[in-house]
PAGUMAR-542331 format. One record per residue (C-alpha): residue number from 1; residue in one letter; x, z, y. Coordinates in Angstrom, 3 decimals, padded with zeros to 6 digits. Each point is the difference from the previous one (the first is absolute). Layout:
N
   num   residuo          X          Z          Y
   NUM         A          X          Z          Y
...
//
This chain:
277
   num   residuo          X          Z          Y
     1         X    002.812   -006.431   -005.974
     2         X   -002.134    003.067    000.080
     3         X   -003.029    001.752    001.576
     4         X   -003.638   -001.349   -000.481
     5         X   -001.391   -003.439    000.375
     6         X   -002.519   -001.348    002.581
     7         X   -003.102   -000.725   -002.422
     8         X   -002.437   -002.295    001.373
     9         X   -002.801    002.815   -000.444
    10         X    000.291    003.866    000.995
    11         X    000.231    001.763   -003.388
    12         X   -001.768    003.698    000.034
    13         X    001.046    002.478   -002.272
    14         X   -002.176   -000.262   -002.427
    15         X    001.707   -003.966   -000.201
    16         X    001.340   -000.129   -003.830
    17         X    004.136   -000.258   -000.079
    18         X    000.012   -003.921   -001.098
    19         X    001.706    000.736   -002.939
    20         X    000.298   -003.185   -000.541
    21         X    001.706   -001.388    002.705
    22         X    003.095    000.344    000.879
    23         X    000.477    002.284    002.961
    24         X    002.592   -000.101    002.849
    25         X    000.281    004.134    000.093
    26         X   -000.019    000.464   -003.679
    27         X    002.985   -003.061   -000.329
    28         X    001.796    001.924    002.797
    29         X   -000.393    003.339   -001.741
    30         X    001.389   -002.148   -003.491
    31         X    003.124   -001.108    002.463
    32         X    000.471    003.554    001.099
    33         X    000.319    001.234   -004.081
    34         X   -003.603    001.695    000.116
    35         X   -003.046    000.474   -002.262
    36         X   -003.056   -001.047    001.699
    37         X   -000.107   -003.652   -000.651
    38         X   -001.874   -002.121   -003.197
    39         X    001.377   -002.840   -002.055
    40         X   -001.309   -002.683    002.243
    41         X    002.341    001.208    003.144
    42         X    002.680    000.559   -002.423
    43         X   -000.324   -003.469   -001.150
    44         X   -000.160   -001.015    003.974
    45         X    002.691    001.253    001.079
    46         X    002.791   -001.069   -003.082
    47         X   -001.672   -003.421    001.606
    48         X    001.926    001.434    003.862
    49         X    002.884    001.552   -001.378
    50         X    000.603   -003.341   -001.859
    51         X   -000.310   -001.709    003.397
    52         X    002.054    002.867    001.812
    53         X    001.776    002.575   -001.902
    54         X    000.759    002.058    003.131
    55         X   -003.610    000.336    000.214
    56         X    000.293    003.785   -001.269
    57         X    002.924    000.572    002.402
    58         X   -002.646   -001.059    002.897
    59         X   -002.588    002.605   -001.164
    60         X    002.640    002.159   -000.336
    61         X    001.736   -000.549    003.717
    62         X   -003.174    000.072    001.662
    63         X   -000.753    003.494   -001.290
    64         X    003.485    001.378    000.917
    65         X   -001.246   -001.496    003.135
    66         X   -002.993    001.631    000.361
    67         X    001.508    003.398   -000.279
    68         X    002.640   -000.216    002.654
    69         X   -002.213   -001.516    002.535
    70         X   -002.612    002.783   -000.555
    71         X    002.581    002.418   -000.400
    72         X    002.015   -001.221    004.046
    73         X   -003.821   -000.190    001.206
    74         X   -000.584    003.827   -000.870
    75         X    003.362    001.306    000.829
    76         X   -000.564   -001.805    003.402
    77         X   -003.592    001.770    000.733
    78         X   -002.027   -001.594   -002.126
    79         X   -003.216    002.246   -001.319
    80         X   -002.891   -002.766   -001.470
    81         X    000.539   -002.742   -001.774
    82         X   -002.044   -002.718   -001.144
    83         X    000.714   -002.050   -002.980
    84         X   -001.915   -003.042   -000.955
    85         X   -000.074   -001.940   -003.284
    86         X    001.344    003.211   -001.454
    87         X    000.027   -001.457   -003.297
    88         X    000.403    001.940   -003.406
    89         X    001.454    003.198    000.645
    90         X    003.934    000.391   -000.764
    91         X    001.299    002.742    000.749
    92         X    002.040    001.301    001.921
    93         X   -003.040   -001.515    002.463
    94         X   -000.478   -000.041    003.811
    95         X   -000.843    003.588    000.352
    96         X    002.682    001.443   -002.322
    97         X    001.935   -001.682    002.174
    98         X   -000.394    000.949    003.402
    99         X   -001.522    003.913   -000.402
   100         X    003.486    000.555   -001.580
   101         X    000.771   -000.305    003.934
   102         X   -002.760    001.244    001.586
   103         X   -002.103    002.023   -002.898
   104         X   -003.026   -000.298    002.901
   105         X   -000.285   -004.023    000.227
   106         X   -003.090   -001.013   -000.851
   107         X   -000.768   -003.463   -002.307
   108         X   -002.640   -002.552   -000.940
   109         X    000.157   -002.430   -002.070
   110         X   -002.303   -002.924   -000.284
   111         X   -000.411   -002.873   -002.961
   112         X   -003.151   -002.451   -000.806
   113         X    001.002    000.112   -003.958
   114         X   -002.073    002.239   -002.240
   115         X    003.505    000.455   -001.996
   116         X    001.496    001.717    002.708
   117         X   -003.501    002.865    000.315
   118         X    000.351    000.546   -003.688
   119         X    003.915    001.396    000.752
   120         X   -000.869    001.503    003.439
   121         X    000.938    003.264   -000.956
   122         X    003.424   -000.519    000.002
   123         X   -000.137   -000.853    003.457
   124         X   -002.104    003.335    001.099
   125         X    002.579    002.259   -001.270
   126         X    001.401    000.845    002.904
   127         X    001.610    003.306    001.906
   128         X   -001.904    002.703    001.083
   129         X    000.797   -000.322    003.857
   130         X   -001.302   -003.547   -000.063
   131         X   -002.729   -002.097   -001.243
   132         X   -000.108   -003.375   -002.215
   133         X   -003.536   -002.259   -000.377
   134         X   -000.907   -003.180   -001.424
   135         X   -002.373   -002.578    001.461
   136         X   -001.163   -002.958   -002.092
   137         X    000.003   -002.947    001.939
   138         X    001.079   -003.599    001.014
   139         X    003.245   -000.327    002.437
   140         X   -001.775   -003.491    001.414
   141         X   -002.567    002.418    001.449
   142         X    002.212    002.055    002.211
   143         X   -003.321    001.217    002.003
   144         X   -001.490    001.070   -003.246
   145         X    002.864    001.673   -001.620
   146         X    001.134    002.133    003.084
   147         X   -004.031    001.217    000.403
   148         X    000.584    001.407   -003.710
   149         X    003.430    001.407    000.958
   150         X   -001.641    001.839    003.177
   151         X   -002.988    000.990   -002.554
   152         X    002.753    002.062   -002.036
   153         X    001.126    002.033    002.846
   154         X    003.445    000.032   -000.949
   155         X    001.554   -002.112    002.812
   156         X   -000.487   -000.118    003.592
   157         X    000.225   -003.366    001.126
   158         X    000.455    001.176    004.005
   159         X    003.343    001.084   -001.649
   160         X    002.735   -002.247   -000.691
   161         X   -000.176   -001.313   -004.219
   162         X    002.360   -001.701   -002.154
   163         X   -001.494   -003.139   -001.219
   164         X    001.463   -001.216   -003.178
   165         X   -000.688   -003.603   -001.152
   166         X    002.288    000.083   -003.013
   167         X    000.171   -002.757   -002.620
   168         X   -003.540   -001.028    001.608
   169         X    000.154   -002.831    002.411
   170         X    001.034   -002.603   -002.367
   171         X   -003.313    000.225   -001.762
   172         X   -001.729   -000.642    002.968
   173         X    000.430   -003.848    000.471
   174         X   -000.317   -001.766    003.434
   175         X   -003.464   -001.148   -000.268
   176         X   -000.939    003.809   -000.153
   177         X    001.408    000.548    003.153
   178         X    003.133    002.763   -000.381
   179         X    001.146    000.268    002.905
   180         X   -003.389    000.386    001.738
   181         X   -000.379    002.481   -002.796
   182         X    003.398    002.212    001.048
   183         X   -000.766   -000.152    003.616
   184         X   -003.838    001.316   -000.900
   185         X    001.459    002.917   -001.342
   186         X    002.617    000.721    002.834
   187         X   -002.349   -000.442    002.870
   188         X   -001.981    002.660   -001.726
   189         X    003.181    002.416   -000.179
   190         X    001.263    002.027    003.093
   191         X    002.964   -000.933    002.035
   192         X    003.309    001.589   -002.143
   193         X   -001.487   -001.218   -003.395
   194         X    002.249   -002.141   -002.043
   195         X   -000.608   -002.614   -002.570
   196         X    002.538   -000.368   -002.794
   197         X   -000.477   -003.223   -002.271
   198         X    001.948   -002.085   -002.659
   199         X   -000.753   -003.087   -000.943
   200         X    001.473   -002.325   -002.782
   201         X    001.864   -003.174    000.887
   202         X    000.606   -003.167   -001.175
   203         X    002.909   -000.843    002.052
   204         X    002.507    000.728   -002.602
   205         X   -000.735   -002.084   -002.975
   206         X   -003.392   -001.908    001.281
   207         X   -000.336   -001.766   -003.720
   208         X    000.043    003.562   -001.659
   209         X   -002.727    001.330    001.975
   210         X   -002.192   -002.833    000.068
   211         X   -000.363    000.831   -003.398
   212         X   -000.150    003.496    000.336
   213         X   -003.264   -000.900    002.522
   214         X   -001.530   -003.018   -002.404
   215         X   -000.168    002.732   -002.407
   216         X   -001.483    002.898    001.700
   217         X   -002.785   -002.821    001.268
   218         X   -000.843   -001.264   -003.762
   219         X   -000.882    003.392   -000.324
   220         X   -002.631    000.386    002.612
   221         X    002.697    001.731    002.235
   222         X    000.374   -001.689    003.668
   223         X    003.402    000.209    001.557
   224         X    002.432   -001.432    002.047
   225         X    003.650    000.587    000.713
   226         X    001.276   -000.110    003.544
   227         X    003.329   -000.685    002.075
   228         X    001.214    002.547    002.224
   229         X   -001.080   -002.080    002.752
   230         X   -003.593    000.235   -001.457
   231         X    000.087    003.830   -000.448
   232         X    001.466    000.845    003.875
   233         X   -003.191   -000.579    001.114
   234         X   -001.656    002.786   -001.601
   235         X    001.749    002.128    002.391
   236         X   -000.976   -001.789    003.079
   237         X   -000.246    002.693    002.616
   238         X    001.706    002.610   -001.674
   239         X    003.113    001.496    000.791
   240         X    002.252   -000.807   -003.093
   241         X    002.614    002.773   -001.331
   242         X    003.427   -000.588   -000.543
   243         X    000.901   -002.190   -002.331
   244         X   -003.298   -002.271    000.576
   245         X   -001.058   -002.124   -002.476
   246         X    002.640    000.116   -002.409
   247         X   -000.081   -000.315   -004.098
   248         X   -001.477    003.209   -001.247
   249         X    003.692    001.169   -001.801
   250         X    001.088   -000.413    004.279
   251         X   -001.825    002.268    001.080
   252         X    001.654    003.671    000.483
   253         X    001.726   -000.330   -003.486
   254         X    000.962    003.113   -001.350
   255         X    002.299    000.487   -003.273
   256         X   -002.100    000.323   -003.272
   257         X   -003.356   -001.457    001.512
   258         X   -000.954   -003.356   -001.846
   259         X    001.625   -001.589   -002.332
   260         X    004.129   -000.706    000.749
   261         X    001.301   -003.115   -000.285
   262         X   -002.518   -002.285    002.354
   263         X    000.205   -003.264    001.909
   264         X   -002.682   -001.517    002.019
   265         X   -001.422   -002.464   -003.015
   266         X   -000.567    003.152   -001.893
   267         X   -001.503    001.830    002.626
   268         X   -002.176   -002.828    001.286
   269         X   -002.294    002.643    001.977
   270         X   -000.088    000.162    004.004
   271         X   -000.385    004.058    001.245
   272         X   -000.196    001.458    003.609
   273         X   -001.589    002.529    001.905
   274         X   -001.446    000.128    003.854
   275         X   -001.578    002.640    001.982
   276         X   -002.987   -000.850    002.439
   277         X    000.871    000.544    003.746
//
């Protein structure tokens, strides 16, 4: 599980970085082998990967993922993208990504955590025939955080955008309203945008990730796991690319991307992609 939590209250970025709490980004950056997490997420997630051991193979599938879904969107046409709950950055990120196709695409990426602005740089570091920005704000605000992305300049929202909801929506639990939330965003975006999301499941091994969530919520982290039946909706209206909604290792698998030897316990993370008639 990845990307930032939902926090009751907007943090600014002068917030401090709650050392010491455990933090959903910094125990996804610990499952991904990085740096930028403290003792206490350590210490949180041994508690997950005692409950799931594939837990690190999750992180890891959903950023194999996130390249080759960016990477089909720009060799299709694709020229903005949008990626919320951008998390710590990891490289290779987003915009490495898809200006390795088109060295003109243009990126922004937005986050609520104060974590995520310290490290910002990494995500600004971008080619010379496009353009990279970071807004700070809260994905359950959709009208507030696309006003700060058409404050930077970078995007044109008349033009169609990739909207990536990566590792997000399970931190968004139903009495917050996600799929209001998604479809906030999308009627915002013109017609030939696309939203890409994953989502982690429990369908797999239910017992594991009830854990997995009980632990995350002792730690002042909302979330909730959902069924593929409970993540189709998100795409209600859209036009959903071949394969649909499919485990993330499912979708366009090429040789070398993720780890090797998966099956869908391990994996336990719904992907797919739609475009926006």
């Amino acid at each position: 599980m990845g990307g930032t939590p939902v926090p009751e209250q907007d943090h600014d970025a002068g917030s401090d970085l709650r050392q010491d709490q455990a933090h959903s980004a910094r125990m996804y950056d610990y499952y991904l082998g990085g740096k930028t997490n403290y003792a206490v997420d350590r210490e949180a997630a041994e508690q997950v990967i005692k409950a799931f051991p594939a837990i690190e193979t999750v992180a890891r599938v959903n950023r194999a993922y996130m390249h080759r879904a960016m990477r089909h969107l720009a060799q299709s046409g694709v020229r903005q993208f949008l990626d919320v709950g951008t998390g710590i950055p990891t490289a290779p990120n987003l915009h490495d990504i898809v200006q390795q196709v088109a060295p003109e695409a243009r990126v922004v990426y937005a986050d609520n955590d104060p974590i995520v602005l310290v490290y910002a740089d990494a995500l600004l570091a971008g080619s010379p025939q496009g353009r990279t920005a970071y807004v700070q704000a809260d994905a359950t605000d959709p009208a507030r955080l696309l006003a700060a992305v058409r404050e930077q300049g970078v995007l044109d929202l008349t033009k169609p955008v990739a909207l990536s909801l990566h590792a997000l929506l399970h931190f968004v639990p139903d009495d917050r309203e996600p799929a209001r939330m998604v479809a906030a965003f999308l009627d915002e975006l013109a017609s030939g945008s696309y939203l890409s999301l994953t989502h982690c499941t429990g369908d797999f091994d239910p017992a594991a990730w009830k854990k997995i969530i009980e632990t995350y919520i002792a730690r002042g982290t909302p979330a909730q796991v959902r069924s593929r039946e409970e993540v189709l909706p998100f795409f209600d209206g859209l036009e959903l690319l071949d394969p649909g909604v499919v485990l993330a290792h499912q979708w366009h698998p090429e040789p070398g991307s993720g780890p090797a030897v998966l099956t869908d316990r391990l994996v336990s993370l719904y992907a797919g992609v739609a475009r926006k008639p």
